[in-house]
Z-matrix of the N, CA and C atoms (Angstrom, degrees):
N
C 1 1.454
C 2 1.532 1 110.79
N 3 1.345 2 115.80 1 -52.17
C 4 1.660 3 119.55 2 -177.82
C 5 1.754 4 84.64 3 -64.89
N 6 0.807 5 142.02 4 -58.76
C 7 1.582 6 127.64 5 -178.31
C 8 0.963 7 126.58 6 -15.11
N 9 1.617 8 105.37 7 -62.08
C 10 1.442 9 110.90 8 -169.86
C 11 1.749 10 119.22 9 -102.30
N 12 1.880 11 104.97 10 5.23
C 13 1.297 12 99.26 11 138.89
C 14 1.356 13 138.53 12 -96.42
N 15 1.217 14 123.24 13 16.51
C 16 0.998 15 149.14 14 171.07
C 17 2.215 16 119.39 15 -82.12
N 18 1.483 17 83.20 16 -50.49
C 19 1.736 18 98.16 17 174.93
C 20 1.842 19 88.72 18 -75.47
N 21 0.954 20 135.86 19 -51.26
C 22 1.667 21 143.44 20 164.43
C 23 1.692 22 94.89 21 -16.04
N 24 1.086 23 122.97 22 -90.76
C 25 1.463 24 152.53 23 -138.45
C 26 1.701 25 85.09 24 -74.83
N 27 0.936 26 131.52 25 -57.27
C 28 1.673 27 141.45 26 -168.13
C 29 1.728 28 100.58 27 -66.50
N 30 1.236 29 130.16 28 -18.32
C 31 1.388 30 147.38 29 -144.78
C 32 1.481 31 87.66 30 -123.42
N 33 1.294 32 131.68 31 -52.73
C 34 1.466 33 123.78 32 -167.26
C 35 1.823 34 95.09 33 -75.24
N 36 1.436 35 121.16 34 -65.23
C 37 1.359 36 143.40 35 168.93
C 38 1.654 37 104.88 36 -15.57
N 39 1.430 38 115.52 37 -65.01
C 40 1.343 39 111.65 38 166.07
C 41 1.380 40 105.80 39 -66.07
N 42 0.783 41 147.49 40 -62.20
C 43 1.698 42 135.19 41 -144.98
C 44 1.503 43 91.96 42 -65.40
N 45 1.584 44 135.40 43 -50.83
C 46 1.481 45 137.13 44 -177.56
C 47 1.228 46 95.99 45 -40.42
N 48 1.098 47 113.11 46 -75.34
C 49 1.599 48 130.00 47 -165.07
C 50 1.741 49 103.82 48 -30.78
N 51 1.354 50 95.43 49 -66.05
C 52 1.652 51 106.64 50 161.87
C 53 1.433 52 112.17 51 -15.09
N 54 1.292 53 104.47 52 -95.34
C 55 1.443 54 129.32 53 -165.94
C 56 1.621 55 106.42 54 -47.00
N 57 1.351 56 109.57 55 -40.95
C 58 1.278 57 104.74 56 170.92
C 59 1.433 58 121.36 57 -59.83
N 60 0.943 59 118.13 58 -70.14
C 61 1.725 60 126.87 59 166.64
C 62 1.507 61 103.63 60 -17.29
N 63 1.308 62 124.39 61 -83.01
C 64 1.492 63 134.24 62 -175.82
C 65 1.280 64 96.27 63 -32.57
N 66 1.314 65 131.91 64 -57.53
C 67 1.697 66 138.38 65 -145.69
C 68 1.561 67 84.35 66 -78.06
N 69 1.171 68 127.97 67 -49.67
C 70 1.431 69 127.04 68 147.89
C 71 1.260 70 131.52 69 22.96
N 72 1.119 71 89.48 70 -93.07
C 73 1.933 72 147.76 71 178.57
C 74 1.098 73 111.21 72 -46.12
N 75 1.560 74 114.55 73 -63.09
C 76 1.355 75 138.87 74 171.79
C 77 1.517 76 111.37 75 -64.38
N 78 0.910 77 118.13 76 -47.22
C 79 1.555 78 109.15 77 167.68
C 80 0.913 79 139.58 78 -46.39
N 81 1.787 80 98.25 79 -53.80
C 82 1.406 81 108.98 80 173.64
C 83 1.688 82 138.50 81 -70.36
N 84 2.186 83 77.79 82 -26.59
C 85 1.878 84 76.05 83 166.33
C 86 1.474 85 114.87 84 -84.55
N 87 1.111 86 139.91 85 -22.63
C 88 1.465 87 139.78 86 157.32
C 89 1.303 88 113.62 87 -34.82
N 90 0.982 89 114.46 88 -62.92
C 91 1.712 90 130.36 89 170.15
C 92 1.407 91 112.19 90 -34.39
N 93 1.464 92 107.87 91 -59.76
C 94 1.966 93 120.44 92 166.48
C 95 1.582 94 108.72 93 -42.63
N 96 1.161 95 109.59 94 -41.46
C 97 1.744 96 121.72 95 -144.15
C 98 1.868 97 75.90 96 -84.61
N 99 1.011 98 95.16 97 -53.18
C 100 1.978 99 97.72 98 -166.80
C 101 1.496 100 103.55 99 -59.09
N 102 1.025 101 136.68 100 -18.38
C 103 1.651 102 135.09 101 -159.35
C 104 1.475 103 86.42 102 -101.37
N 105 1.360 104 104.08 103 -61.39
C 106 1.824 105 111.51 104 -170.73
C 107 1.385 106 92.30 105 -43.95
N 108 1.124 107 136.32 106 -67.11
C 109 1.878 108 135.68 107 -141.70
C 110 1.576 109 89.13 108 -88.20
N 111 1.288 110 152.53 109 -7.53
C 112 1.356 111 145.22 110 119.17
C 113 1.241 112 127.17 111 -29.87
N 114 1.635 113 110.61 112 -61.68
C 115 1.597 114 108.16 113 -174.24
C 116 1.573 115 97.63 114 -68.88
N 117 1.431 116 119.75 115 -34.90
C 118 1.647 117 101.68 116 -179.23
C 119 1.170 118 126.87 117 -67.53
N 120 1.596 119 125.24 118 -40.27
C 121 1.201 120 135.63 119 138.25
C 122 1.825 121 122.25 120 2.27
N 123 1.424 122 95.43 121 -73.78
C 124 1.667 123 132.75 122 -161.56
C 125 2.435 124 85.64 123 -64.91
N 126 1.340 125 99.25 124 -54.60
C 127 1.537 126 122.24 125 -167.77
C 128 1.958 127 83.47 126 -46.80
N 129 1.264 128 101.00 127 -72.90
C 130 1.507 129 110.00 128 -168.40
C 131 1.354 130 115.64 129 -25.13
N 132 1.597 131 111.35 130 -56.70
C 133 1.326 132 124.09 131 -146.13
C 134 1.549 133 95.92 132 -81.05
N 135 1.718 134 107.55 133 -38.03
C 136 1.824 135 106.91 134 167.55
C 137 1.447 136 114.66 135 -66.23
């Protein structure tokens, strides 16, 4: 029984980990997308 809450707990731990990373991911390319549509912005006005 402690076994297989154990494989439980190791199973949630990765999947967080997961989700975190992606949320990550997503941030950071948003972040790109926001700078880029700035410098074009910035391009325009020169």
């Amino acid at each position: 029984m402690t076994k297989l809450i154990r494989l439980l707990r190791n199973a949630v731990r990765e999947c967080t980990k997961f989700v975190t990373d992606k949320a990550n991911l997503i941030a950071l390319s948003a972040k790109k997308r926001q700078r880029i549509a700035i410098f074009l912005k910035l391009k325009e006005i020169y």
